[in-house]
KEPANU-212136 format. One line per 5 residues: number of its first residue (from 1); for each residue x negated, y negated, z negated of C-alpha. Coordinates in Angstrom, 2 decimals, always signed. Each point is the difference from the previous one (the first is absolute). Example, Ala and Ser with C-alpha at 12.3 -4.5 7.8 and 13.67 -1.06 7.14 Angstrom:
// KEPANU-212136
1 = -12.30,+4.50,-7.80 ~ -1.37,-3.44,+0.66 .
// end
This chain:
// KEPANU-212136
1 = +7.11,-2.09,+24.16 ~ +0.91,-1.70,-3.16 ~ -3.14,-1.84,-1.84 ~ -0.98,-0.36,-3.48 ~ +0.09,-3.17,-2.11 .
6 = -0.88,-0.97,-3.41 ~ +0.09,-3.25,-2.02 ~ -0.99,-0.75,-2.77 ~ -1.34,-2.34,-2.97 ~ -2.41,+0.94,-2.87 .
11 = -2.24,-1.14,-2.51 ~ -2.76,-1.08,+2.12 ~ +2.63,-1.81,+2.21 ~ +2.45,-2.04,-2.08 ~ +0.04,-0.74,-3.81 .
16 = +2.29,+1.55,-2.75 ~ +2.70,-2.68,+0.32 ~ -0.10,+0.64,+3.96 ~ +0.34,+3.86,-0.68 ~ +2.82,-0.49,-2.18 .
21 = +1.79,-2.39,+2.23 ~ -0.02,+2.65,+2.91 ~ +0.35,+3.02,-2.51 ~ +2.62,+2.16,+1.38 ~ +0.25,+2.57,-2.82 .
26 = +2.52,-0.46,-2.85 ~ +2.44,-2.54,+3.13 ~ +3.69,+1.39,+1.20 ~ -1.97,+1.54,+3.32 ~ +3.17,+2.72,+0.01 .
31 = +1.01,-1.96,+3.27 ~ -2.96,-1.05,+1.85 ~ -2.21,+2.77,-1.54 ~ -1.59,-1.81,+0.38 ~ -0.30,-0.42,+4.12 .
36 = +2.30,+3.03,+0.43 ~ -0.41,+0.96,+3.38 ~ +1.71,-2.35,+2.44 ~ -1.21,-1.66,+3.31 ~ -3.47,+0.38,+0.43 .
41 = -0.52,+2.18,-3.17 ~ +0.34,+3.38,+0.81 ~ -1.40,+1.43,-3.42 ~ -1.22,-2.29,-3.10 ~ -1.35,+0.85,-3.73 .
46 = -1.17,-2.73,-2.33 ~ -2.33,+0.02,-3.09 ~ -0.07,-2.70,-2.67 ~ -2.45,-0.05,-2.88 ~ -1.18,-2.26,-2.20 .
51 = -3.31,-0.39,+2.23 ~ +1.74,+0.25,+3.47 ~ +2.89,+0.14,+2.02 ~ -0.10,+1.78,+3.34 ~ +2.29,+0.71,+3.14 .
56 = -0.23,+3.27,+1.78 ~ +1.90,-0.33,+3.55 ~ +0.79,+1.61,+2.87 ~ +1.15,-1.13,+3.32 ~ +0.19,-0.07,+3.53 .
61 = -2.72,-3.75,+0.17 ~ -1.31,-2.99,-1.83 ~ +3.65,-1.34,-0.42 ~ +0.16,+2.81,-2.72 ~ -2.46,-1.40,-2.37 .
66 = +1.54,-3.58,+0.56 ~ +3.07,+1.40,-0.68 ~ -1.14,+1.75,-3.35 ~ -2.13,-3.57,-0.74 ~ +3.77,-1.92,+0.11 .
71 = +1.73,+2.75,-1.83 ~ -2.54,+0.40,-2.90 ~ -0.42,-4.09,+0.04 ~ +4.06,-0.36,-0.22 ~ +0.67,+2.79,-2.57 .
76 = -2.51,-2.17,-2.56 ~ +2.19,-3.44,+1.34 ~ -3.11,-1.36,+1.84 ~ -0.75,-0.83,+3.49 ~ -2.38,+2.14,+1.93 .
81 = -2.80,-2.89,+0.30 ~ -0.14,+0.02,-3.62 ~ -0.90,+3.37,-0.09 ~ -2.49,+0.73,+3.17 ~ -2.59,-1.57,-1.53 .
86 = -0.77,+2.24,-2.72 ~ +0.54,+2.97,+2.13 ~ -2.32,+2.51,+1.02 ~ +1.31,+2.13,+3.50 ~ -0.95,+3.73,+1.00 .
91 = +0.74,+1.32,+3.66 ~ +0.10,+3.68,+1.36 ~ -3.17,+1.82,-1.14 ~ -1.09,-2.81,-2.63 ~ +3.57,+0.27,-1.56 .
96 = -0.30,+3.83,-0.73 ~ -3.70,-0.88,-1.18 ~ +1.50,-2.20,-2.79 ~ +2.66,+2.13,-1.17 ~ -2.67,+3.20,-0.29 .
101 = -2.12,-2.53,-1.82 ~ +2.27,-1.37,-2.33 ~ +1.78,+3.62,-0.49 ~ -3.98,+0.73,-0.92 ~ -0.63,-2.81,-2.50 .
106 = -2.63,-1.41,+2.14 ~ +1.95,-3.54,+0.19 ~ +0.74,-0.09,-2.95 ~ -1.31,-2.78,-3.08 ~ -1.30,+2.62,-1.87 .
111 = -1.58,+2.46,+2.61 ~ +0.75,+3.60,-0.44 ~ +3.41,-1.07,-2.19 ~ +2.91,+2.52,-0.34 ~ +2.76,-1.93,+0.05 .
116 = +0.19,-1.16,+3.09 ~ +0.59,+3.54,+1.71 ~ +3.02,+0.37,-2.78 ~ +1.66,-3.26,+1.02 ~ -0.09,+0.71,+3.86 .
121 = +1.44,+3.40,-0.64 ~ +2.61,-2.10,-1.19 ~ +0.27,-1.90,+2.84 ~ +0.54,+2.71,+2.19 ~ +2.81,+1.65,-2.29 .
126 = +1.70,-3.41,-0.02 ~ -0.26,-0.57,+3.89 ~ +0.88,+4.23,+0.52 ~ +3.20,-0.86,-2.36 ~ +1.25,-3.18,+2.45 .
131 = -0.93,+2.16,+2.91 ~ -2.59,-2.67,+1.12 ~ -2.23,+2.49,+0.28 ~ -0.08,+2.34,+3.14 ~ -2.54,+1.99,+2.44 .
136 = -2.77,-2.46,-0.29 ~ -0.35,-1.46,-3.03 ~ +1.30,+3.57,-1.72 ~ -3.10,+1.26,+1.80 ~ -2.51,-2.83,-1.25 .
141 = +0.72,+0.11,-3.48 ~ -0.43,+3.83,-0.49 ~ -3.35,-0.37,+1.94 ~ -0.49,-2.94,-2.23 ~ +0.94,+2.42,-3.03 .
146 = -2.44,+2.99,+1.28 ~ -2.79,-2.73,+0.39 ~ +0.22,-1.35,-3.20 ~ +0.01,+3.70,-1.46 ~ -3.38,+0.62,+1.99 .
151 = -1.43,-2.82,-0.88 ~ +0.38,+0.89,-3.74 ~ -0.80,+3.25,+0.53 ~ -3.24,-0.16,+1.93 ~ -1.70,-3.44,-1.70 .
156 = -0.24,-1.01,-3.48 ~ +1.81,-3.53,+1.42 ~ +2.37,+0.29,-3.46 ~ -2.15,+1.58,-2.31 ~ -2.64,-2.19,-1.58 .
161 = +1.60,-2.61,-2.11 ~ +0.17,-3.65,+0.63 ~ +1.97,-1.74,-2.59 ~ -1.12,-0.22,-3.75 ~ +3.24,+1.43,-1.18 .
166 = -0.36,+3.11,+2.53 ~ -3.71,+0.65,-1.06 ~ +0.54,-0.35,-3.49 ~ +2.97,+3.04,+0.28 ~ -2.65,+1.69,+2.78 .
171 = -2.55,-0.31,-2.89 ~ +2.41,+1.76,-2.69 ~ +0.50,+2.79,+2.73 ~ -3.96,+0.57,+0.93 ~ -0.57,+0.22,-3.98 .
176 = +2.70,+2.52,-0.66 ~ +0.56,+1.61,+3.11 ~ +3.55,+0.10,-0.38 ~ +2.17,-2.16,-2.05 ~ +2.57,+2.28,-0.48 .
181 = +1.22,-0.17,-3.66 ~ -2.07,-2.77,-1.14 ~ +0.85,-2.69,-2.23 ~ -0.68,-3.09,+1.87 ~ +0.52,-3.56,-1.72 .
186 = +0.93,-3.06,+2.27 ~ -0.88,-3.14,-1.79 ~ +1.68,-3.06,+1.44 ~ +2.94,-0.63,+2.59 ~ -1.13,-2.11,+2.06 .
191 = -1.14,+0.87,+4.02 ~ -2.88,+1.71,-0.56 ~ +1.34,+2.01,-2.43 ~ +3.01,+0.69,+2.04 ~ -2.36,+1.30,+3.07 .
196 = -2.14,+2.31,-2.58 ~ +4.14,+0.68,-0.60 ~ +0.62,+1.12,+3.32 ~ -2.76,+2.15,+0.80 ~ +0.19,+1.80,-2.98 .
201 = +2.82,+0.74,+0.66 ~ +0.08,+1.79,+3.50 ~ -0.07,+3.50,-0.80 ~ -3.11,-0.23,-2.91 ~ +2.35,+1.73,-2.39 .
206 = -1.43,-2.15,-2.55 ~ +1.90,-0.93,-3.50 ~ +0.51,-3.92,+1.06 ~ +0.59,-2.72,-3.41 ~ -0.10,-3.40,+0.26 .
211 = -0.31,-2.40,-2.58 ~ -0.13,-4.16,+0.01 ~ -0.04,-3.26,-1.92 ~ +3.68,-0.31,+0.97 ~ +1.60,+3.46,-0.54 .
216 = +3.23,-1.00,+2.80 ~ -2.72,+0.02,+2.08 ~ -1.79,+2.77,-0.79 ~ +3.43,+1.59,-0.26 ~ +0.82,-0.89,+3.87 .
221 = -3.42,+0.97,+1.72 ~ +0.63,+3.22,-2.40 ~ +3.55,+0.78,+1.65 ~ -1.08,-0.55,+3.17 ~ -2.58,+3.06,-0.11 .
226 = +2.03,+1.82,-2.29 ~ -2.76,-0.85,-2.57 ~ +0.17,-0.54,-3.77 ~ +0.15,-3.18,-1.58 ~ -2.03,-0.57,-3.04 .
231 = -0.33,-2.95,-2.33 ~ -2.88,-2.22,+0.17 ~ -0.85,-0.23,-3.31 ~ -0.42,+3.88,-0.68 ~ -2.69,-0.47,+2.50 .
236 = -2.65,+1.82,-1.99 ~ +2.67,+3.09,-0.86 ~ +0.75,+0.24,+3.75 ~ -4.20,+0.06,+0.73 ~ -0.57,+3.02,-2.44 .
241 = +2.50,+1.77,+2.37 ~ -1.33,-0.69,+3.30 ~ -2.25,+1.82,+2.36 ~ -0.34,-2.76,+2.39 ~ +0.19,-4.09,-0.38 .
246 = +1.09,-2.33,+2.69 ~ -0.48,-3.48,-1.14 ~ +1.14,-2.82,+1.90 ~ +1.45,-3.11,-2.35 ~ -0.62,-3.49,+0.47 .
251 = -1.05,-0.59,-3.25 ~ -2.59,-2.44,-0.51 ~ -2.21,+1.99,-2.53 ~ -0.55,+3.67,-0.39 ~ +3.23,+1.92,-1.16 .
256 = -2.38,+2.93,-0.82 ~ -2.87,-0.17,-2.30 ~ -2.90,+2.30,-1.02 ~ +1.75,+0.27,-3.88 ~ +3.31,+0.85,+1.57 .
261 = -1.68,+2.79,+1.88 ~ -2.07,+0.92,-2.50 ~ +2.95,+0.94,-2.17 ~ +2.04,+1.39,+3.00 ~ -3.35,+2.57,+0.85 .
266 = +0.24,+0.88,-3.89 ~ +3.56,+1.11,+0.46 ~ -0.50,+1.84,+3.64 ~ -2.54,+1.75,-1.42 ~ -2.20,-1.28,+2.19 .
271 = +2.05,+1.55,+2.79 ~ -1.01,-1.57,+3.45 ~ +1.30,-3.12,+0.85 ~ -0.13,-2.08,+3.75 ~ +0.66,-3.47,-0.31 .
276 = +0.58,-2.12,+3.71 ~ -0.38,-3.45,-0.92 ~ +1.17,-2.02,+3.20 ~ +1.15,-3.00,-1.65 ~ -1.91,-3.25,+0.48 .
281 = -1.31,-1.36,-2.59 ~ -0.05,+3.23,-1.47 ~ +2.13,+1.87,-2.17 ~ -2.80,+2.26,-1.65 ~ -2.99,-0.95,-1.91 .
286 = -2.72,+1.22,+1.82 ~ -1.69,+1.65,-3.20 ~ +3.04,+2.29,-0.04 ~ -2.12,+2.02,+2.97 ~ -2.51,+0.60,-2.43 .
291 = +1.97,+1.94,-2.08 ~ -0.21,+4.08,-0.11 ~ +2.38,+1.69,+2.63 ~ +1.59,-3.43,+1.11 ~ -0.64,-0.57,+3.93 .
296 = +0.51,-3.22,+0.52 ~ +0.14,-1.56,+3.59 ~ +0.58,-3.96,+0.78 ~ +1.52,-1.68,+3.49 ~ -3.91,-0.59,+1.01 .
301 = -0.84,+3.89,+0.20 ~ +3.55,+0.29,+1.91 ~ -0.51,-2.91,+2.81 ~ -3.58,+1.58,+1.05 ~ +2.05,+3.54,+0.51 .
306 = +2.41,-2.21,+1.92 ~ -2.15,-1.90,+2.27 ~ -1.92,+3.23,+0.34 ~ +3.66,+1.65,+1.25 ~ +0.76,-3.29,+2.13 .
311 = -3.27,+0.63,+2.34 ~ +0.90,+4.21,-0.39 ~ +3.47,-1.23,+1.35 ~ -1.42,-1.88,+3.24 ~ -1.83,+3.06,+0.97 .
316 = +2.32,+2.40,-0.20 ~ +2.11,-2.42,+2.43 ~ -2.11,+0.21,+2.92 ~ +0.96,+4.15,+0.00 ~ +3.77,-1.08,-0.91 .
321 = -0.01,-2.95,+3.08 ~ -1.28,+3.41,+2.24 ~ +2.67,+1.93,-0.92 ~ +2.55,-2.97,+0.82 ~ -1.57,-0.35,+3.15 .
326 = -0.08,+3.50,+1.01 ~ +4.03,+0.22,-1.10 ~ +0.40,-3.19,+1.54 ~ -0.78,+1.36,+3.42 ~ +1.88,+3.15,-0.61 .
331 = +3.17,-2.16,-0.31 ~ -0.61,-2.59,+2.54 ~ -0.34,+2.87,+2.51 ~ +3.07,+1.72,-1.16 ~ +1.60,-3.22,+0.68 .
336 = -1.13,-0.20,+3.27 ~ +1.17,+3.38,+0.54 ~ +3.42,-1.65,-0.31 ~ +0.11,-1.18,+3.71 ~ -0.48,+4.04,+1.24 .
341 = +2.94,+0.96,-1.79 ~ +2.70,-1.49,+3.07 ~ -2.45,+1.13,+2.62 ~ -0.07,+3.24,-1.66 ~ +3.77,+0.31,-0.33 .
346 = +0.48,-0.65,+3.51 ~ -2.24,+2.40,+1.10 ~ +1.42,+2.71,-1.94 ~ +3.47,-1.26,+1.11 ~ -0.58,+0.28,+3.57 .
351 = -1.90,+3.34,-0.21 ~ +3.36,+1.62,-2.22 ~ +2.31,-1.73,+2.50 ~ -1.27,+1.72,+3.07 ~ -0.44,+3.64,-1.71 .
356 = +3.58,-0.70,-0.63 ~ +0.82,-1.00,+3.26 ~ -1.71,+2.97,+1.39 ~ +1.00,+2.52,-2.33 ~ +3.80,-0.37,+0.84 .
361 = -1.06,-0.10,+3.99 ~ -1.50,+3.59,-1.08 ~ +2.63,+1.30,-1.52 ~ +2.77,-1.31,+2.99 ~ -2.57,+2.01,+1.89 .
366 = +0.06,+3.13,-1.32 ~ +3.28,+0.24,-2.22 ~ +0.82,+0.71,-3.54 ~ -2.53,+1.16,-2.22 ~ -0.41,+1.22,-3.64 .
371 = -0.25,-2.71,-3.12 ~ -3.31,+2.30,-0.27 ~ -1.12,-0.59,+3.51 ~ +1.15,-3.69,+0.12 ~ -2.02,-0.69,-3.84 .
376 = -3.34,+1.62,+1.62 ~ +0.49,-2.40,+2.68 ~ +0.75,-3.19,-1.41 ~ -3.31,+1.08,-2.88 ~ -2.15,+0.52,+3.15 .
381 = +1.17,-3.29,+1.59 ~ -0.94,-1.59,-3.31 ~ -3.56,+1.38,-0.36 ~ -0.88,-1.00,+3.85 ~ +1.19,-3.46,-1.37 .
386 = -2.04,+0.10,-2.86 ~ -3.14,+0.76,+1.75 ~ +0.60,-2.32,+3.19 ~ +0.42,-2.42,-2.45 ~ -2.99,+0.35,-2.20 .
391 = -2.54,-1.09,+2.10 ~ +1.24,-3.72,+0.90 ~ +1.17,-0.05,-3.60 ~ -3.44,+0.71,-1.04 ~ -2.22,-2.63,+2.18 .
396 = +2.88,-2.64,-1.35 ~ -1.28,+0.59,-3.44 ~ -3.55,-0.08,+1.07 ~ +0.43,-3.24,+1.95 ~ +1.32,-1.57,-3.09 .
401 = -2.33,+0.83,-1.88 ~ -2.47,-1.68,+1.85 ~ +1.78,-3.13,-0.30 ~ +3.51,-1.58,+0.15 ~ -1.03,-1.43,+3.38 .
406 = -0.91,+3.33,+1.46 ~ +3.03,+1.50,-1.14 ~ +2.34,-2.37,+0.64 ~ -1.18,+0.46,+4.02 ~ +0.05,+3.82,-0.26 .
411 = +3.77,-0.50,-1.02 ~ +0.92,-2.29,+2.90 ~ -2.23,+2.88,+2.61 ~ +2.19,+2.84,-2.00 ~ +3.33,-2.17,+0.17 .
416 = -0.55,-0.52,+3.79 ~ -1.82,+4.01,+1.08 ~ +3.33,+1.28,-1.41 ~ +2.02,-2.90,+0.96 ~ +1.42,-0.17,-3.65 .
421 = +1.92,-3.01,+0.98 ~ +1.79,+1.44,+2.65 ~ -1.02,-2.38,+2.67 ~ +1.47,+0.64,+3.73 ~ -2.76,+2.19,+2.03 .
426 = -0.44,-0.53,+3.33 ~ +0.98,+3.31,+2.45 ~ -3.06,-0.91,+2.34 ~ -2.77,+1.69,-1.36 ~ -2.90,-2.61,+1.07 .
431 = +1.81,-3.17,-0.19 ~ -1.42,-2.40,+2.55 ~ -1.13,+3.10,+2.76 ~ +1.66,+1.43,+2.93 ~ +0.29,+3.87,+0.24 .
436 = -1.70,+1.91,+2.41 .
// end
């Protein structure tokens, strides 16, 4: 039976220039696929992000993950030494345990991320497209898939936020409900601001502008999420028209002050305001909370809802490393299962071949007979096959799932009851003793 590998390198194994080095995403891979399936690999899938790079094989022994070590080592113009010793190596049962894991977010920098499942969906499309890709892997990376969807769907392991950009936007949502329609100001271009960006803009349906010191930037981060970009130095107009403020410059003193709100409250109408300050130092005088129907929140009142979400996170992955285990075992034994299916075959084989046989010594017998007669025949022959066949069939299953061990002996008793390898029989009944 053909045994599961994985390779790989991450962020607790190598550093960024490492990862880069061996990053196989974004190289001409159209011909080695990289480690299309050749020699030892029977079935391969790779996944490169920015915080790992990881091998999936399959193969017939340990030559296979050599074989993929040499391939992936080659493909970045390195020698395999150079590589080994920033790998990290999976067999069997601990390789499908990663993949569910990482599928799951549970290996992951940032536990309970999203976009790890997204990427290794990609993967798979990429590896199903070079037909890399076949029986076993096809089969691990939908289980992979389905865990991943439990996992969200039975924990909170994504839900509590754990970057300041993430809580501030989580924040806006609590406050509002829903930020469907909303006018929400981005302050700043820089990466927190493009986070807040991001989030915001996965299905919120909010009204996204962006405004900044330098309007070409502004202008960019604003194109990128479809945004509008506003001039900096109509900050005050662009304030009296917002319902919620992300601020994230790195300006050195505040860019907001109690006057300029002041005046902006006079012309809202003292409409409702929420202003996220996560800039450091800040970007909003702290007296500008003080003011009537302005709800002002700072980066310190964020980082004790994240650290608060961090420790909510490691709970909720004990119940998500459960349900990988639990799926894990459902897989591994499906796997197993694999080494029934020629056993099986044969069995059925032999049992079809000697209705056959028998059948037409029936029908010399006793002559022609009707297509009518001859189909109730041949669907009678069939159903004493199924049902003679049922039975060893079943305590097969059973064996294996008490082990690969057990099973693997039940298949070599089945193989040699029914003489599934056609070995010569003696004609003496008790070899060894005389006849009476």
């Amino acid at each position: 039976m053909h045994q599961l590998y994985l390779i790989g390198l991450n962020h607790r194994t190598a550093d960024l220039a490492i990862r880069e080095r061996f990053a196989l995403a974004g190289r001409e891979c159209g011909a080695c696929s990289p480690l299309a399936p050749q020699g030892a690999i029977v079935e391969s899938l790779w996944l490169s992000t920015c915080n790992r790079v990881e091998v999936l094989v399959c193969g017939p022994g340990e030559e296979t993950w050599r074989q993929a070590q040499e391939a992936w080592a080659g493909i970045c113009g390195a020698h395999a030494c150079e590589l080994e010793s920033h790998l990290y190596s999976y067999c069997g049962e601990d390789a499908v345990r990663h993949v569910l894991r990482v599928a799951s977010s549970l290996d992951s920098l940032v536990l309970g991320e999203p976009q790890i499942l997204g990427q290794l969906k990609d993967a798979y499309r990429r590896a199903v497209d070079d037909n890399t890709v076949k029986l076993i892997l096809g089969r691990l990376l939908h289980k992979a898939f389905m865990t991943a969807k439990r996992v969200r769907s039975e924990t909170a392991l994504a839900s509590a936020a754990v970057s300041i950009s993430y809580a501030a936007v989580a924040l806006a949502r609590r406050i509002f409900d829903s930020l469907s329609g909303k006018q929400v100001l981005l302050i700043g271009a820089g990466e927190m601001a493009e986070l807040a960006a991001a989030h915001l803009c996965e299905g919120q349906g909010a009204l996204l502008a962006v405004t900044n010191r330098t309007f070409e930037r502004a202008f960019a981060l604003a194109e990128r999420f479809k945004a509008k970009p506003l001039e900096f130095e109509q900050l005050q107009e662009h304030l009296e028209q917002a319902d919620i403020v992300i601020s994230s410059t790195g300006a050195p003193e505040p860019i907001i002050s109690r006057e300029m709100m002041r005046a902006v409250m006079k012309k809202r109408k003292n409409k409702p305001v929420f202003i996220i300050d996560i800039a450091v130092p800040r970007d909003v005088e702290e007296s500008v909370g003080k003011l009537d129907n302005v709800y002002l929140y700072a980066i310190d009142d964020l980082s004790a809802v994240v650290e608060e979400n961090r420790a909510a996170r490691r709970d909720e992955a004990v119940k998500a490393e459960a349900i990988v285990e639990e799926e894990c075992i459902r897989f591994c034994q499906w796997l197993r299962s694999l080494s029934l299916q020629p056993a099986i075959a044969d069995l059925v084989c032999r049992a079809e071949r000697i209705a056959e046989e028998e059948l037409a010594r029936t029908l010399r017998r006793i002559g022609p007979v009707s297509d009518e007669m001859r189909s109730a025949l041949e669907a009678m022959l069939g159903g004493v096959i199924k049902k003679l066949n049922h039975a060893p069939i079943s305590y097969l299953k059973r064996r294996f799932n008490e082990g690969e061990e057990a099973g693997l002996a039940a298949v070599g008793t089945l193989r040699r009851v029914f003489n599934l390898d056609g070995e010569e029989l003696s004609s003496t009944p008790h070899p060894g003793r005389k006849r009476s």
